[in-house]
The first five atom37 places (N, CA, C, CB, O) and aatype in JSON, in Angstrom:
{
  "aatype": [20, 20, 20, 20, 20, 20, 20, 20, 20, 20, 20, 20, 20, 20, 20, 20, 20, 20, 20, 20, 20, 20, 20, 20, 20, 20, 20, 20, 20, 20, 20, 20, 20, 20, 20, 20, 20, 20, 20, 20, 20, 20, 20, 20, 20, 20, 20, 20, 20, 20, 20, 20, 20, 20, 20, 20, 20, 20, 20, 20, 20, 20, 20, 20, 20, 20, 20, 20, 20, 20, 20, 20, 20, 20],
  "atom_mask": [
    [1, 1, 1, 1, 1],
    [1, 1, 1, 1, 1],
    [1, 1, 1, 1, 1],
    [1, 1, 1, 1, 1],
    [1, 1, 1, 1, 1],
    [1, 1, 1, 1, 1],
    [1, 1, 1, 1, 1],
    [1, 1, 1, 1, 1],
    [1, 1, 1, 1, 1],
    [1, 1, 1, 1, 1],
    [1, 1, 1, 1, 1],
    [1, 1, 1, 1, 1],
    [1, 1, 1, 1, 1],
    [1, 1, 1, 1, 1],
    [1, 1, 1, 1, 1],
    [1, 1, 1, 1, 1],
    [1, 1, 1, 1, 1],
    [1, 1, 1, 1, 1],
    [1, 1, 1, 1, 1],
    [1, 1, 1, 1, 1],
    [1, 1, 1, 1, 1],
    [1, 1, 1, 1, 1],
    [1, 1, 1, 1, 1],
    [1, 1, 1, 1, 1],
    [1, 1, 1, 1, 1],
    [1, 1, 1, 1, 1],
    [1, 1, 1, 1, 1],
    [1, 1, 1, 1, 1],
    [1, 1, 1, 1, 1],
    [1, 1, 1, 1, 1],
    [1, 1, 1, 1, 1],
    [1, 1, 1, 1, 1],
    [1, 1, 1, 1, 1],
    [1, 1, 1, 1, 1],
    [1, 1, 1, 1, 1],
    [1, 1, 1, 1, 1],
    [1, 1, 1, 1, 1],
    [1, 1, 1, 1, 1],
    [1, 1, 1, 1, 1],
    [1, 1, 1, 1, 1],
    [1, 1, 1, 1, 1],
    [1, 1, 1, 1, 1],
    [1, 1, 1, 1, 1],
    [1, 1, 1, 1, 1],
    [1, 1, 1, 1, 1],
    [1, 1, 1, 1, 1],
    [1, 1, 1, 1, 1],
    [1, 1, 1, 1, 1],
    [1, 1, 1, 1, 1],
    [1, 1, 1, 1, 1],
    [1, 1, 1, 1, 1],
    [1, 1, 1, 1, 1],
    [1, 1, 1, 1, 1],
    [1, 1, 1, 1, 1],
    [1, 1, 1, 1, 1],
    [1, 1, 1, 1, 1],
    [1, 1, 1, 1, 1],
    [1, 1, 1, 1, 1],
    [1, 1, 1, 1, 1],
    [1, 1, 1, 1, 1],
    [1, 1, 1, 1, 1],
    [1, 1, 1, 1, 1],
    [1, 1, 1, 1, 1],
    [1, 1, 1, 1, 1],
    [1, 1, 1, 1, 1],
    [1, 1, 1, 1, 1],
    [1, 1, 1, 1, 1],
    [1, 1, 1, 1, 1],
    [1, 1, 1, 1, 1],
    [1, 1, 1, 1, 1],
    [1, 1, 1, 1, 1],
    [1, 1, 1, 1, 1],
    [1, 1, 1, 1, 1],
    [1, 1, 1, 1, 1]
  ],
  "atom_positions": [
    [[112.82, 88.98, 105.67], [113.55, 90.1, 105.12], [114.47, 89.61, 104.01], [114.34, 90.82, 106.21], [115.25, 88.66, 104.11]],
    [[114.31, 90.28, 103.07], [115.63, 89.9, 101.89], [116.88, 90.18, 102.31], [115.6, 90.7, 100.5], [117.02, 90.96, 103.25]],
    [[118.09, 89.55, 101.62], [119.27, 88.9, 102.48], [120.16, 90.76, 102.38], [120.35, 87.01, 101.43], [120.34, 91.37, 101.32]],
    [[120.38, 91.03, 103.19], [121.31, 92.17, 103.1], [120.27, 93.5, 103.45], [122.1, 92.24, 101.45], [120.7, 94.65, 103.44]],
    [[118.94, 93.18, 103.75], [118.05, 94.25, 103.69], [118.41, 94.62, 105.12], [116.45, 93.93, 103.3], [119.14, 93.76, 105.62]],
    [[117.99, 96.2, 106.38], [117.87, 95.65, 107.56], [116.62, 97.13, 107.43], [119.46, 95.41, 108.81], [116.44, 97.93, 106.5]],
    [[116.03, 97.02, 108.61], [114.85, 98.26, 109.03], [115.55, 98.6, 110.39], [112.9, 97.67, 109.28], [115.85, 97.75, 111.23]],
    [[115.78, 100.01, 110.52], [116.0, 100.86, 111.45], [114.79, 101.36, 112.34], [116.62, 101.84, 110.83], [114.31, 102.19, 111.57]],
    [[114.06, 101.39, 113.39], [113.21, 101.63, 113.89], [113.37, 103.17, 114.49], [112.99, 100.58, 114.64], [113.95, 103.4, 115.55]],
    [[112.85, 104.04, 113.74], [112.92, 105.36, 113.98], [111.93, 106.26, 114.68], [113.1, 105.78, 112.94], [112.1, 107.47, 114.85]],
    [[110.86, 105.52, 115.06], [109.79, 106.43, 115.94], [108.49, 105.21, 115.95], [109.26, 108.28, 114.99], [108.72, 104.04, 115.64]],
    [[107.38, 105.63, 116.27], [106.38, 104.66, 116.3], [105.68, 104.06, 115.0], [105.44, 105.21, 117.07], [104.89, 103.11, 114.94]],
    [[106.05, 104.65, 114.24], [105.02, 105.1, 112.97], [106.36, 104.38, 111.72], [104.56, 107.48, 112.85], [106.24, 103.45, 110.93]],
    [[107.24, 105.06, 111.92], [108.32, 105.14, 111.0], [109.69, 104.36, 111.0], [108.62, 106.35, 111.03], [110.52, 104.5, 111.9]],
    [[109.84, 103.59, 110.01], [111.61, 103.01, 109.27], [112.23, 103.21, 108.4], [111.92, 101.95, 108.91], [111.66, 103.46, 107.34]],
    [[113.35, 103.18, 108.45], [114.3, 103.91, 107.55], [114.77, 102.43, 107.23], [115.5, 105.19, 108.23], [114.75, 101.62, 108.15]],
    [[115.21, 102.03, 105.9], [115.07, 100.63, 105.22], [116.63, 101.2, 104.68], [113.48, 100.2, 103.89], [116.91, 102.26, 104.12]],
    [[117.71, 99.83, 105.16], [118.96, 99.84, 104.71], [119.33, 98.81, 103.85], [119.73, 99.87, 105.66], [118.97, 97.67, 104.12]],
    [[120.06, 99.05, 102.78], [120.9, 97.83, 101.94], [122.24, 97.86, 102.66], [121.15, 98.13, 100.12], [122.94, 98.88, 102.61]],
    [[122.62, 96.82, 103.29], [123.24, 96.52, 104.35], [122.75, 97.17, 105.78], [124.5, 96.82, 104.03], [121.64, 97.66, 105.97]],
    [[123.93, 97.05, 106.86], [123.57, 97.18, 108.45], [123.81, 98.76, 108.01], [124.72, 96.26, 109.93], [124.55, 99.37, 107.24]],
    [[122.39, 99.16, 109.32], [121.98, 100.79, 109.3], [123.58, 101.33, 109.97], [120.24, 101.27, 110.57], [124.45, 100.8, 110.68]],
    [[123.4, 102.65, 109.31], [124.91, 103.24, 109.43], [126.17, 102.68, 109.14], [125.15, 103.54, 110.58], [127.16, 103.39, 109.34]],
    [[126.3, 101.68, 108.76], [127.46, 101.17, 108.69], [128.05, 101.6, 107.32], [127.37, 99.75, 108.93], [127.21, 102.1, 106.57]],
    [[129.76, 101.48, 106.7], [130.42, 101.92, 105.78], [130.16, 101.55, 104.86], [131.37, 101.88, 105.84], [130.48, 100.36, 104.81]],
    [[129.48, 102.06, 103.5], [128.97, 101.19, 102.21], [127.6, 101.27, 102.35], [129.42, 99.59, 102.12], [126.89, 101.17, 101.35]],
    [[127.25, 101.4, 103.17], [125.47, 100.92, 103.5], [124.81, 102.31, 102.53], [124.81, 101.05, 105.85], [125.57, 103.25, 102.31]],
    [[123.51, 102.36, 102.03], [122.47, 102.82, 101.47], [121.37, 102.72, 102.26], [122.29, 102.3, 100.36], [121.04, 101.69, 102.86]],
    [[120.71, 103.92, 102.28], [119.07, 103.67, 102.85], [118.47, 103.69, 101.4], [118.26, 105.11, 104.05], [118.84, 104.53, 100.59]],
    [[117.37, 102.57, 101.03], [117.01, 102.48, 99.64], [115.63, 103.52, 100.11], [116.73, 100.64, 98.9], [115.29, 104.32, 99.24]],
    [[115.04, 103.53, 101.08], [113.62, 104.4, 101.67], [113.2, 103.97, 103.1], [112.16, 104.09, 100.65], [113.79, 103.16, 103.82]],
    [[112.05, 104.67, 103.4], [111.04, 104.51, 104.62], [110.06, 103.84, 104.04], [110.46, 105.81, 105.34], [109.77, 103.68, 102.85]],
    [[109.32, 103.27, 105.6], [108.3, 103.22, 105.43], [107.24, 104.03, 106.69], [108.25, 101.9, 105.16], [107.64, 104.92, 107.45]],
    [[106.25, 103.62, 106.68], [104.91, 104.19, 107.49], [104.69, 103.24, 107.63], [103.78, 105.03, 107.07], [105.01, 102.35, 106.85]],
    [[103.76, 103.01, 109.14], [102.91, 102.21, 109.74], [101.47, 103.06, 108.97], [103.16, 102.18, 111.58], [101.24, 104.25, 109.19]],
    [[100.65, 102.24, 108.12], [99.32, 103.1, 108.34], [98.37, 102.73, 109.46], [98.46, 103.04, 107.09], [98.75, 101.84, 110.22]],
    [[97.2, 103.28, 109.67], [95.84, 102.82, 110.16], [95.34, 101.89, 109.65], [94.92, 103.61, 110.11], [94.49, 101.44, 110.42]],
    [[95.43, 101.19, 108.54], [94.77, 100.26, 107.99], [95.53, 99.41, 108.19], [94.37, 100.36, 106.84], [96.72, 99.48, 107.89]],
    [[94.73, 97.99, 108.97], [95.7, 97.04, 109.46], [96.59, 96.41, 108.33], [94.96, 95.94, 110.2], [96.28, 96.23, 107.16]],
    [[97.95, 96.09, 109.06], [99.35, 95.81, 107.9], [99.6, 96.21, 106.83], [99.55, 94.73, 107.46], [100.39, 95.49, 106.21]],
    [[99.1, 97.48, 106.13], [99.63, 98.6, 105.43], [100.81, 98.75, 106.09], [98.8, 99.85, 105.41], [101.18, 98.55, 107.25]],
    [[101.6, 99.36, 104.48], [102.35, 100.39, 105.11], [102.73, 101.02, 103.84], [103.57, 99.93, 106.11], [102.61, 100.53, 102.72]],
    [[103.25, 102.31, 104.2], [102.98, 103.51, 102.79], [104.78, 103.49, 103.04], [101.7, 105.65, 103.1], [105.45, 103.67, 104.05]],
    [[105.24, 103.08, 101.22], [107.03, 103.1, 101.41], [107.16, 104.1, 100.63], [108.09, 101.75, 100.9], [106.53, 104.34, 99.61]],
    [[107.92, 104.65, 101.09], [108.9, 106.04, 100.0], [110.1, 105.66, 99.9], [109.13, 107.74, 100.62], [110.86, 105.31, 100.81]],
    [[110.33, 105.74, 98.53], [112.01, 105.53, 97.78], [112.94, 106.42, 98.22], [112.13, 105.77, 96.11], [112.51, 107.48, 98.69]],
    [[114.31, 106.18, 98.17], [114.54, 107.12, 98.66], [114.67, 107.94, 97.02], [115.73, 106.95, 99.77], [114.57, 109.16, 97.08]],
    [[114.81, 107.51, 96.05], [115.47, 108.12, 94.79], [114.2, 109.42, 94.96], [115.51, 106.9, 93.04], [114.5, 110.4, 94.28]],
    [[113.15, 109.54, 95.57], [112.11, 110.44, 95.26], [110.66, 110.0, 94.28], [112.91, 111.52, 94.58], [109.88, 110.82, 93.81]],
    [[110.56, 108.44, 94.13], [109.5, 108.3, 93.09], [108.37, 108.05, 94.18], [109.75, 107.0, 91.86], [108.46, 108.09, 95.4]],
    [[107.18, 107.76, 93.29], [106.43, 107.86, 93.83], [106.18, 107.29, 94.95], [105.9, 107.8, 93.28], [107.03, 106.41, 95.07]],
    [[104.9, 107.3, 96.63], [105.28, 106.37, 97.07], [104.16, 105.32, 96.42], [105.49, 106.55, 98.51], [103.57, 105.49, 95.35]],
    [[103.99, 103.98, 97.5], [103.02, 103.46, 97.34], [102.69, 102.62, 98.27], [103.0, 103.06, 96.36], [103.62, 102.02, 98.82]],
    [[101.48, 102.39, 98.66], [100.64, 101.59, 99.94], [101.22, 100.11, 99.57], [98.58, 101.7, 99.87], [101.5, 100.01, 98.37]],
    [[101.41, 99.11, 100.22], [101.97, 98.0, 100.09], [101.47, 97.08, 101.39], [103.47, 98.25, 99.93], [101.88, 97.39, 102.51]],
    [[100.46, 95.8, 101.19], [100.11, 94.82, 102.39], [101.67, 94.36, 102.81], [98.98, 93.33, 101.86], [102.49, 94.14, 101.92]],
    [[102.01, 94.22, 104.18], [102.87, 93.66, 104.94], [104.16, 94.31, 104.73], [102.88, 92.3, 104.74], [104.51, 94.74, 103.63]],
    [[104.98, 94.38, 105.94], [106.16, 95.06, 105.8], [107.08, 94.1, 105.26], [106.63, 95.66, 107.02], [107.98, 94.82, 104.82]],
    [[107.39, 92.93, 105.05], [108.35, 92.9, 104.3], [108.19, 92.67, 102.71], [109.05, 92.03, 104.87], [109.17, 92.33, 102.06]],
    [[106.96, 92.85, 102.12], [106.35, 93.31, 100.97], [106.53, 94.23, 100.44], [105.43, 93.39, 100.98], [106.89, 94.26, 99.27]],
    [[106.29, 95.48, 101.33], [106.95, 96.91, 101.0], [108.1, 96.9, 100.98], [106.71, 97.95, 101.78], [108.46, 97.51, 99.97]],
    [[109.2, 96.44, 101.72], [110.72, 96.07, 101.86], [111.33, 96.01, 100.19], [110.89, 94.35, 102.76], [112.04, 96.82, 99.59]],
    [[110.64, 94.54, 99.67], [111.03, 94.26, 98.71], [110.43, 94.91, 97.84], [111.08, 93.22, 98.57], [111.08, 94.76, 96.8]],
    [[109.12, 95.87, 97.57], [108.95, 96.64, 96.88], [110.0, 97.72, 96.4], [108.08, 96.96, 97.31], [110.44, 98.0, 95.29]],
    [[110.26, 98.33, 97.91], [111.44, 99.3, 97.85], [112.93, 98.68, 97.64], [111.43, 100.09, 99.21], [113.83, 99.41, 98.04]],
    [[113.2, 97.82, 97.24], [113.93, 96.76, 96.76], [114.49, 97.11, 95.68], [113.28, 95.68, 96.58], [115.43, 97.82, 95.32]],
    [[113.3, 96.11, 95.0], [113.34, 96.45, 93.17], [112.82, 98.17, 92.86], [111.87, 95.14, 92.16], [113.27, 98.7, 91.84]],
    [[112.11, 98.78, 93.54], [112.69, 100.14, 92.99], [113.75, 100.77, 93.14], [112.12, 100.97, 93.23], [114.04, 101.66, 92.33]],
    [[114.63, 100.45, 94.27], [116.6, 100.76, 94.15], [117.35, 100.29, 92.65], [117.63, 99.53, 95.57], [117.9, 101.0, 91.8]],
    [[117.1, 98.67, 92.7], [117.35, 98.01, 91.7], [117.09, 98.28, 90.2], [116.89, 97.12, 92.01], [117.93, 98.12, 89.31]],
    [[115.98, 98.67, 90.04], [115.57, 99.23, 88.62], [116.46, 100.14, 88.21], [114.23, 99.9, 88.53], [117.14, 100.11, 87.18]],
    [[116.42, 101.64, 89.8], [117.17, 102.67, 89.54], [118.57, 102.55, 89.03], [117.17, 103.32, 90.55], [119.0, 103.35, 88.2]],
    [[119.38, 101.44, 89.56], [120.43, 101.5, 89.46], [121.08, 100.8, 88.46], [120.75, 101.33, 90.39], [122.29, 100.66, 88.3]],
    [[119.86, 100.24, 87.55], [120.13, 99.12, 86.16], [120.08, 100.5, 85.33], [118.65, 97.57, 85.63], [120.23, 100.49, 84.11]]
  ]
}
């Protein structure tokens, strides 16, 4: 996991992806992700609303949804 990232485990399927500790003061959810059917997929949504996109391995998608916070906020 990238340093400050954390994943909230929200149902079987689904995480809610924090820049810092989930809920805590200051913290951001940058997006989710999905577990797909296709082994170690997982489908991330930003939270800004862009597109999503399928991504091999969860902490791949992590840092996908990463640098799309990051972009947003440059």
């Amino acid at each position: 996991m990238p340093d400050g990232v954390h994943r909230e485990h929200v149902s079987e399927e689904w995480y809610v992806i924090w820049l810092g500790l989930p809920h805590a003061e200051g913290s951001v959810v940058i997006g989710r992700t999905k577990r797909l059917r296709r082994h170690l997929y997982h489908r991330c949504f930003p939270e800004s609303g862009a597109a999503c996109e399928d991504v091999r391995g969860h902490v791949a998608g992590i840092e996908w949804l990463l640098r799309q916070h990051r972009a947003r906020a440059d």
